[in-house]
N, C-alpha and C positions, 0 to 999 in steps of 0.2 A: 472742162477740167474736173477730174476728180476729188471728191473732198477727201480721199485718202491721197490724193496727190497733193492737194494743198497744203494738209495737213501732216504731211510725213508721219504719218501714224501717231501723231499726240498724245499724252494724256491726257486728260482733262483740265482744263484752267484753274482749278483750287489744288491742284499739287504742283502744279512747277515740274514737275520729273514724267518723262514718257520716252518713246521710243523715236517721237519724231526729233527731238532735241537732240537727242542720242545719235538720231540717223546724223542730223546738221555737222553734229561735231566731226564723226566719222567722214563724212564729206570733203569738210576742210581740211582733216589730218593728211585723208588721200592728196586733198591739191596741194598740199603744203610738200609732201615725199616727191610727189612729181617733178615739182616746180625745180626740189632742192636737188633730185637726182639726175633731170635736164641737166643745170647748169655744172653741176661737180662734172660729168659726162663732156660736157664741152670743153671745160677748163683742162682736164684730164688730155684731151686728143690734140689742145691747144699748145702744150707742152711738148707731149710726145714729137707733135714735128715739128722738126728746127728752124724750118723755113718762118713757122712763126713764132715771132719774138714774144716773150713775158715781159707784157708793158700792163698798159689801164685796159684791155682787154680782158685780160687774164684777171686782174685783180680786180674788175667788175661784174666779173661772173661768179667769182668767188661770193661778194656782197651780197648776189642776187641768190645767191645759195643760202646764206645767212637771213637774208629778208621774212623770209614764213617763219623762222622760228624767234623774232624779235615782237613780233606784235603784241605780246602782253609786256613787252618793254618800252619800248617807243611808237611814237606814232607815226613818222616819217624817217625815212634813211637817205640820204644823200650817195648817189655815184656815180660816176662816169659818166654816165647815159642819164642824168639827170635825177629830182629826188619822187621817193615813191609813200605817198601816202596812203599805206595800204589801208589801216582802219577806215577811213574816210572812204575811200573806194568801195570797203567791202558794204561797207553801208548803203552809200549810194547803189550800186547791184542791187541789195538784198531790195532798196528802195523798189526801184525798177522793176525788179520781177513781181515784186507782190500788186505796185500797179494793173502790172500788164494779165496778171491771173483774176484781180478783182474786175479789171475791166471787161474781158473775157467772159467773167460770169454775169456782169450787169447783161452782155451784149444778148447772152444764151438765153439769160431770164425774157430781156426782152424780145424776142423770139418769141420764146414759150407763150409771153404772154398775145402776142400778134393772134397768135393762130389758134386763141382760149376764144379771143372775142370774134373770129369766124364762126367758130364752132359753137358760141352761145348764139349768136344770129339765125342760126343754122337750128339749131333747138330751142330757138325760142328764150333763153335763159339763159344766166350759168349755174353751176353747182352752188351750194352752200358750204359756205365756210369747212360749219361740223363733218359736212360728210369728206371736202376734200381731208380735212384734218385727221380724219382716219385714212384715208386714200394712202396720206404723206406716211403713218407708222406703218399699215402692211406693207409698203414698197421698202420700209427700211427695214421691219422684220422678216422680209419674204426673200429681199435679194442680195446676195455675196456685196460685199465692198465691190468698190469701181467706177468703172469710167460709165457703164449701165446704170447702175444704181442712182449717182450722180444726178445721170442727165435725165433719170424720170421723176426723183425728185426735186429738178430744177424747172420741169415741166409744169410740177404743183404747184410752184410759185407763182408759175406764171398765169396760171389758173386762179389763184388765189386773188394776182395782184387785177385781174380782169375783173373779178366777183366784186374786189371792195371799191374798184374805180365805179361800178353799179349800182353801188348803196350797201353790199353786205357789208353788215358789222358784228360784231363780238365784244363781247363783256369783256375790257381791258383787264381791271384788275384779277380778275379769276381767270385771264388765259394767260397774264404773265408768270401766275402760280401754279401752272399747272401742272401737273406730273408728266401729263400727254405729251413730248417732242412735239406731234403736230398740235395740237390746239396754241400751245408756245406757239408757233410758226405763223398762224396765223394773227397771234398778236401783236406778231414783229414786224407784218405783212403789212396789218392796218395800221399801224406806228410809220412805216414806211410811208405807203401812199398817202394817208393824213395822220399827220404828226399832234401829238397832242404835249404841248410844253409843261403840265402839270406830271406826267407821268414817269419822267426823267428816271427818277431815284427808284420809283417800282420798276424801269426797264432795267437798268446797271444791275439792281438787286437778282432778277430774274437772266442778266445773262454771266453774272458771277458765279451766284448762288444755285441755278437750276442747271443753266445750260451744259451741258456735257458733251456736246457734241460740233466740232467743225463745221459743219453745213449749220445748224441753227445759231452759233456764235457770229457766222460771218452776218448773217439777215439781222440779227440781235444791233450787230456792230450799226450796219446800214443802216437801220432805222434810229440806232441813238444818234449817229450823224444829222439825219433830217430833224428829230426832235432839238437838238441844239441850235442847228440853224432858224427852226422856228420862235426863238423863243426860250428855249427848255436851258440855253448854261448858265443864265441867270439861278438858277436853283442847284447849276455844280457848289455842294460845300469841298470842304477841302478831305474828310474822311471819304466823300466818294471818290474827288479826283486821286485819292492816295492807291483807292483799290482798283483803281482805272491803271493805276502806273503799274501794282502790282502783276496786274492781268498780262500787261505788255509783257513781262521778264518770260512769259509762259510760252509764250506763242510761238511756233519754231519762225525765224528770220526770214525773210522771201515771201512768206505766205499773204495771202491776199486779206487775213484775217489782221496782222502783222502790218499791214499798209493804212486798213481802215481806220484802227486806232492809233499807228501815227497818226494822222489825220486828226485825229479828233483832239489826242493830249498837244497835239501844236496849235489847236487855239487858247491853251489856257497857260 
C-alpha cells in the first residue's frame, strides 16, 4: 500500500488542513449524491407505475434519500427497513479499513524484513543503521510518490528492523531530533524492535513536532504503541495525551496511520 495511498495526499500533522482530508470529504459528498440520487430515482419510477402502490415503500426510499444529508444532525434514523446508524457505521468502516492497511504494511514489512536476514547471512552482516538511513532519503528524494516508492521504502525497514534485531543501535535522543527523515526512521525502528519506556515524551515530541511525513508518522505511531506497552504510559501526562488527541483530528479517517492512534488514545 502506498503511503500516498494511505495518506490521501495529507498535510502534515501540525496543520490540520491538506488535501487528503479535502480528498475524504469530497468522497463522502460523492457517496452521499449517489446514495440520495439511487433512491429519488427509485421512488420516482415507484410512482410512475400504477401497478405499484405509494405505501412504506415509497416513503422509505424517500428517508433513505434524506439519510446522507442528516448526519451532522442525528445519529440514527428509523425506517421501514429498519434503523440506520450511519455515524457509528462510518466509524466502524473507517475502523476497518485502516486495520486492514496497517495490517498490510506490518505483513510487507515483515517480508522485507525475512529476506534482509537472508541476505545478511549471505554477506556476512547486515547494513548499518547510518548508511540504510541515508539509503531511506535518496529513495525518497530520487523516486516519484507511489506504490514504488513505498514498497522500497518499506524494504528499509525491513532492512533496518533485521540490523537492530542484531545489535545495531543509535543514539535515541539525537535520531528522534533529527532533521534526516531517515536517521528519524531508524529511531522509530529501534523504539519498535526494543522499546525503551523512558523515551515516550522524546518519541510524541519527534512524531508531532518533526515528523512530516506519512510513511515516518505511521513507524513513529508503531513504535509509541510498543513503548507504551512496555512500560512507557505510565509517563503519558495529560499535555501530551491532549497533543496525541490533537494529532488524531489530522489524520485523514481509514488510514492506517488513523487506526494506530485509535489504538493508542483507547488505552487512556
Amino acid at each position: 500500500m502506498s503511503e500516498e495511498s494511505s495518506a490521501s495526499a495529507s498535510a502534515s500533522a501540525g496543520t490540520g488542513t491538506g488535501t487528503g482530508t479535502d480528498a475524504a470529504q469530497r468522497g463522502r459528498l460523492v457517496a452521499k449524491t449517489v446514495l440520495t440520487s439511487v433512491a429519488v430515482v427509485l421512488g420516482v419510477v415507484h410512482v410512475v407505475w400504477p401497478h405499484l402502490k405509494i405505501d412504506l415503500i415509497t416513503l422509505g426510499l424517500l428517508v433513505v434519500a434524506l439519510i446522507p444529508w442528516l448526519d451532522g444532525l442525528f445519529k440514527s434514523v428509523q425506517t421501514p427497513f429498519g434503523g440506520f446508524e450511519f455515524r457509528d457505521m462510518e466509524r466502524r468502516v473507517d475502523a476497518l479499513a485502516g486495520e486492514t492497511r496497517s495490517a498490510r504494511r506490518i505483513a510487507e514489512t515483515g517480508e522485507a524484513r525475512d529476506l534482509a536476514r537472508q541476505d545478511a547471512r549471505a554477506a556476512g552482516g547486515n547494513a548499518a543503521l547510518a548508511e540504510l538511513a541515508g539509503e531511506y532519503d535518496r529513495i525518497r528524494a530520487g523516486l516519484p510518490p507511489g506504490e514504488s516508492r513505498t514498497n522500497a521504502m518499506t524494504t528499509v525497514v525491513g532492512r533496518m528492523i533485521s540490523a537492530v534485531e542484531d545489535g545495531e543501535d543509535v543514539d535515541l535522543p539525537a535520531g528522534l531530533e533529527s532533521p534526516s527523515r531517515g536517521t528519524r526512521l531508524t529511531a522509530y525502528v529501534r523504539l519498535y524492535v526494543r522499546p525503551d519506556a523512558a523515551l515516550l515524551i522524546p518519541l510524541v515530541d519527534s512524531l508531532i513536532d518533526r515528523e512530516d511525513k506519512p510513511f515516518g508518522q505511521y513507524w513513529a505511531l508503531r513504535a509509541l504503541r510498543r513503548v507504551i506497552e512496555a512500560g512507557g504510559g505510565e509517563r503519558m501526562d495529560n499535555n501530551t495525551l491532549r497533543r496525541l488527541r490533537r494529532l488524531d483530528a489530522t489524520v485523514p479517517p481509514g488510514s492506517d496511520r488513523a487506526y494506530e492512534l485509535a489504538r493508542i488514545l483507547a488505552g487512556f
